[in-house]
C-alpha positions as CSV (number, residue, x, y, z in Angstrom):
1,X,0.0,0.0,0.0
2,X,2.8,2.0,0.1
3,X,3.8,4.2,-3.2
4,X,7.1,5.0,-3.9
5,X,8.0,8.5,-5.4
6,X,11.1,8.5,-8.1
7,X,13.0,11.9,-7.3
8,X,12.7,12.2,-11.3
9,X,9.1,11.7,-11.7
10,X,7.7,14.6,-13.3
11,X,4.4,16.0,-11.7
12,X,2.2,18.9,-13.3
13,X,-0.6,20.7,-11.2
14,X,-2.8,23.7,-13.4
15,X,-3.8,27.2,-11.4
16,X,-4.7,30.3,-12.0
17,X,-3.0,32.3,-14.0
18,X,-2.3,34.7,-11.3
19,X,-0.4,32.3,-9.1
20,X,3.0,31.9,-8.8
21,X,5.6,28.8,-7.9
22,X,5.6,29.2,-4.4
23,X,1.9,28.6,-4.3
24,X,1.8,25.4,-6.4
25,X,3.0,23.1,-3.7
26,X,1.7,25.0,-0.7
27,X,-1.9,23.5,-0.7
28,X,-3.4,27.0,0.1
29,X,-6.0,26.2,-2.6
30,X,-7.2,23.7,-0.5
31,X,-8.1,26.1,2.7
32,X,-11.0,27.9,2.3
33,X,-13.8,25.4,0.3
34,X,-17.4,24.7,1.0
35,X,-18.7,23.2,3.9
36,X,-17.8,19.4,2.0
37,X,-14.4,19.8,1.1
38,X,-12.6,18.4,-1.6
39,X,-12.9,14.5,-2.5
40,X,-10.2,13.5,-0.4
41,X,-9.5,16.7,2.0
42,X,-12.1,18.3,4.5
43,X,-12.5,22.2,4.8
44,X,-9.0,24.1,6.2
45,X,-7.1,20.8,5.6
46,X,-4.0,22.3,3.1
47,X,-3.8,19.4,0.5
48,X,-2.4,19.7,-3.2
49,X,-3.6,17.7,-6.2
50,X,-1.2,16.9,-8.8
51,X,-1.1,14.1,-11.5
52,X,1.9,12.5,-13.0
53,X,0.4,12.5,-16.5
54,X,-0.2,16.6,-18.3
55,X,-3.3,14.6,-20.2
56,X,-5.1,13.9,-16.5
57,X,-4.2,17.5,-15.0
58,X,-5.0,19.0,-18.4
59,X,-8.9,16.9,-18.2
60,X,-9.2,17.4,-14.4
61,X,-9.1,21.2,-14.7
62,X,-11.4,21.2,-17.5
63,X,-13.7,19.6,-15.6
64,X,-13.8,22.9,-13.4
65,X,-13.8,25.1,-16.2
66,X,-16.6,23.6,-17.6
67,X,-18.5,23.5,-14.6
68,X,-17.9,27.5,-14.8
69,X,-19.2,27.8,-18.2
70,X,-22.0,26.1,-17.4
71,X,-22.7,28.6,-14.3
72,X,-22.2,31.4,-16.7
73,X,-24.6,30.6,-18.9
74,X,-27.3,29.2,-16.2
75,X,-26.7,33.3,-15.6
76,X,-27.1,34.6,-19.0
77,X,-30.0,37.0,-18.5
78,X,-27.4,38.9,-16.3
79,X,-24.0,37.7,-18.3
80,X,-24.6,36.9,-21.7
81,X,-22.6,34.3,-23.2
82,X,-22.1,33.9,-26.8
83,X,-18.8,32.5,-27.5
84,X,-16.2,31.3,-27.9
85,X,-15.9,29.1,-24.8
86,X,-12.2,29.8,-24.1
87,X,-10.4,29.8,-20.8
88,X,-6.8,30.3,-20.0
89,X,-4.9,29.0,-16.8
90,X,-0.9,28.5,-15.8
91,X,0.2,24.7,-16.3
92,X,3.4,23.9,-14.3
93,X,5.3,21.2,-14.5
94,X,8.2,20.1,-11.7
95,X,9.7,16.9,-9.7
96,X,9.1,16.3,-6.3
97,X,11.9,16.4,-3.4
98,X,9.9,15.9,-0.6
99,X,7.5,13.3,0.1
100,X,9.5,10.1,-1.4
101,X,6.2,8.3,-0.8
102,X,2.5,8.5,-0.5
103,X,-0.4,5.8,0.2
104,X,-1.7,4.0,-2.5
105,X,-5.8,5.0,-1.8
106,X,-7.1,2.0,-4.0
107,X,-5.3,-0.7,-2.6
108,X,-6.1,0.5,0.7
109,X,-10.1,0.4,-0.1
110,X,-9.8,-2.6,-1.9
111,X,-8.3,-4.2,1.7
112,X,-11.1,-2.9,3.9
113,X,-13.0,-4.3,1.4
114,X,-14.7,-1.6,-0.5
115,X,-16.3,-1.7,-4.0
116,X,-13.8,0.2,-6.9
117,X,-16.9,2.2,-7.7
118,X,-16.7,3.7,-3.8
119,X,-13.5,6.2,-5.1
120,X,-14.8,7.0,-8.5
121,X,-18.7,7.9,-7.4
122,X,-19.4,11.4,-9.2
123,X,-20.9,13.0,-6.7
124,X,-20.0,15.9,-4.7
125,X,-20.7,14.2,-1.4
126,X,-16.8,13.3,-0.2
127,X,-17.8,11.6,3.4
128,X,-16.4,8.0,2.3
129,X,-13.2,9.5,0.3
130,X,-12.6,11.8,3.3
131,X,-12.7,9.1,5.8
132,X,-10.4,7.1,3.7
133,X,-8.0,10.2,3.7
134,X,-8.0,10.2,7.3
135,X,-7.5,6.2,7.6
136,X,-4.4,6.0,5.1
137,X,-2.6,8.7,6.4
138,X,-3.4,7.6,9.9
139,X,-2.4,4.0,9.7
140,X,0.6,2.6,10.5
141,X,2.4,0.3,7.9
142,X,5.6,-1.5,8.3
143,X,8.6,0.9,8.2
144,X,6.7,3.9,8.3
145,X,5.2,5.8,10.8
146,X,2.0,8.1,10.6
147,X,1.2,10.6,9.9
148,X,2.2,9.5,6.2
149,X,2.4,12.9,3.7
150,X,-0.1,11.9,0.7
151,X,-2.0,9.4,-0.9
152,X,-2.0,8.2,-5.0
153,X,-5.7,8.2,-5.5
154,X,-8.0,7.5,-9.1
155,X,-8.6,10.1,-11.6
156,X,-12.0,10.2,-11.6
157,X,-12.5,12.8,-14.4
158,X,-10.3,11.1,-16.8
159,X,-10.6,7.3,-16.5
160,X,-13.1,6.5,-19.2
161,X,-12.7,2.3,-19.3
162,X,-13.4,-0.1,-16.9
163,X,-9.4,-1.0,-16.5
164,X,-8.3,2.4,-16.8
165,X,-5.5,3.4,-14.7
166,X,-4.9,7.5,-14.6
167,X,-4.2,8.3,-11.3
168,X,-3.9,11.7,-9.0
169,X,-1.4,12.5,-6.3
170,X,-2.9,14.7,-3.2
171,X,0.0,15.9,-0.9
172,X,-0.5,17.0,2.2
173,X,0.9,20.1,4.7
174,X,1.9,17.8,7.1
175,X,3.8,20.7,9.3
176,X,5.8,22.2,6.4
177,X,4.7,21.7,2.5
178,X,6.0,19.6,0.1
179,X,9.0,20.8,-2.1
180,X,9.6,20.5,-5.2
181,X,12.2,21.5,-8.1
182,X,10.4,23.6,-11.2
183,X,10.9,22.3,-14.8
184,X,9.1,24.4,-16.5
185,X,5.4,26.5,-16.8
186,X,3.0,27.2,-20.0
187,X,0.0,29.3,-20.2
188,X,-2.6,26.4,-21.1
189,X,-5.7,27.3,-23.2
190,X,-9.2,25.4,-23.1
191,X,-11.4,25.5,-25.3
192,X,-15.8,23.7,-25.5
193,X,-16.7,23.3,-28.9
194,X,-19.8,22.3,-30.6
195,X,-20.2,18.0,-31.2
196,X,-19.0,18.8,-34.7
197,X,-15.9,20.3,-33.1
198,X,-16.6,24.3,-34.2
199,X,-15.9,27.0,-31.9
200,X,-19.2,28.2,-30.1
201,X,-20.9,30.9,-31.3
202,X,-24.3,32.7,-30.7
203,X,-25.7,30.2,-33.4
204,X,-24.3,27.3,-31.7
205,X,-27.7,24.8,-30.4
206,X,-25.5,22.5,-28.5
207,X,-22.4,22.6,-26.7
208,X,-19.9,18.9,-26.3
209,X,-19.0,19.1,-22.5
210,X,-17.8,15.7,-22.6
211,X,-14.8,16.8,-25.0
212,X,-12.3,19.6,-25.6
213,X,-9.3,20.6,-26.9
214,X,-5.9,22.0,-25.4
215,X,-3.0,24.2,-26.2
216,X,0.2,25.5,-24.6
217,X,1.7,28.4,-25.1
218,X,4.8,30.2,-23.9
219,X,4.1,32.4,-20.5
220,X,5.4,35.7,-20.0
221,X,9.0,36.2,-19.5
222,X,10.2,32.7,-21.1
223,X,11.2,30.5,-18.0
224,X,13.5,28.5,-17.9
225,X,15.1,29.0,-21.5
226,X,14.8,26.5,-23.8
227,X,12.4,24.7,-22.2
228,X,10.8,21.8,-23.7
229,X,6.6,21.3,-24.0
230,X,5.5,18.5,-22.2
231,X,5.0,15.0,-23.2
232,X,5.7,15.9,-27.0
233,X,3.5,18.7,-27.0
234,X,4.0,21.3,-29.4
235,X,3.3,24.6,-28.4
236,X,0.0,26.8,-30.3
237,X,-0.7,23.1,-31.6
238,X,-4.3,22.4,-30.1
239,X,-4.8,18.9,-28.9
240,X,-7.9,16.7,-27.9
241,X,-9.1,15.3,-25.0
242,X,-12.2,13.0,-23.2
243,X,-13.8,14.4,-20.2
244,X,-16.1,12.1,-17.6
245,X,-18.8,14.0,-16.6
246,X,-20.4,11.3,-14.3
């Protein structure tokens, strides 16, 4: 049940475009939520989510932005919305220093026994994730003591099979934050289109939530130099991607 970090593991976590390194790690985002928390952190418990894959951060930040979109146009007598649907955050991608290790959440459940189904349910009600949080980071396991720093949990938004794998890593401030060594950063564009894949417009009847397309482009002031897109990515290229709404 124990994970393993590789010191050369790259992570990336998406933000606002506002924020800079220092708060990427720091779980601040995590502090001030509704009353239910996040899936796997309860309200003023500093966690961070990152994913070890740039397609699942990319598709679990969509999921948010859509989810804004959506509110925006549920408000349109106040805030028309006509197109296009087009949202711009900061990606960043680094290595991790500090924790080596986390819990793996899945293997844990699957011990207890729990159903799979228990860590991907949909819905925003977090009570069973949250009391697994609290039970893997609180048990003890041979040659480690608790409190143990994070937990390797399912990426609900962007496993799409039965046998998919994608996971997400949630690090938590566990009296100082976790560190990590920047690689580089991208300002990350997302963009709804219609099911025939056009940009939305006024004239558009229906909007594809459960797809969407991606681009990276350079962020102001070029750091580091040289640096490399991600995963093969080439920058301004756009690039497509599944979302699970459910």
């Amino acid at each position: 049940m124990i994970y393993p970090l590789s010191a050369n593991q790259h992570f990336f976590r998406i933000t606002k475009a506002r924020r800079r390194w220092r708060d990427v790690l720091s779980g601040e985002g995590a502090l001030y939520l509704r009353a239910t928390g996040n899936r796997y952190n309860v309200i003023l418990q500093q966690a961070a989510y990152v994913s070890d894959s740039l397609a699942v951060a990319v598709t679990e930040w969509a999921y948010y932005v859509a989810r804004d979109w959506q509110d925006h146009i549920g408000k349109h007598h106040a805030f028309p919305i006509t197109g296009p649907l087009l949202s711009e955050a900061m990606l960043w991608q680094f290595t991790i220093k500090t924790p080596n290790y986390v819990v793996d959440a899945e293997s844990l459940a699957a011990s207890l026994p729990w159903p799979a189904h228990v860590l991907l349910n949909p819905s925003g009600n977090y009570a069973a994730t949250q009391y697994l949080a609290n039970l893997a980071l609180s048990r003890s396991f041979p040659g480690y003591t608790p409190p143990h720093p994070g937990l390797k949990v399912p990426a609900v938004r962007s496993r799409l099979q039965a046998l998919a794998s994608e996971s997400n890593f949630v690090f938590f401030r566990m009296g100082k934050s976790p560190t990590g060594q920047l690689v580089g950063k991208w300002r990350l564009q997302i963009e709804f289109l219609d099911p025939a894949g056009n940009e939305v417009t006024a004239a558009t009847v229906r909007v594809d939530w459960s797809r969407f397309r991606f681009r990276l482009l350079q962020p102001p002031g070029s750091f580091p130099v040289g640096q490399a897109s991600p995963a093969g990515c080439s920058a301004i290229s756009w690039y497509p991607l599944a979302l699970n709404h459910l």
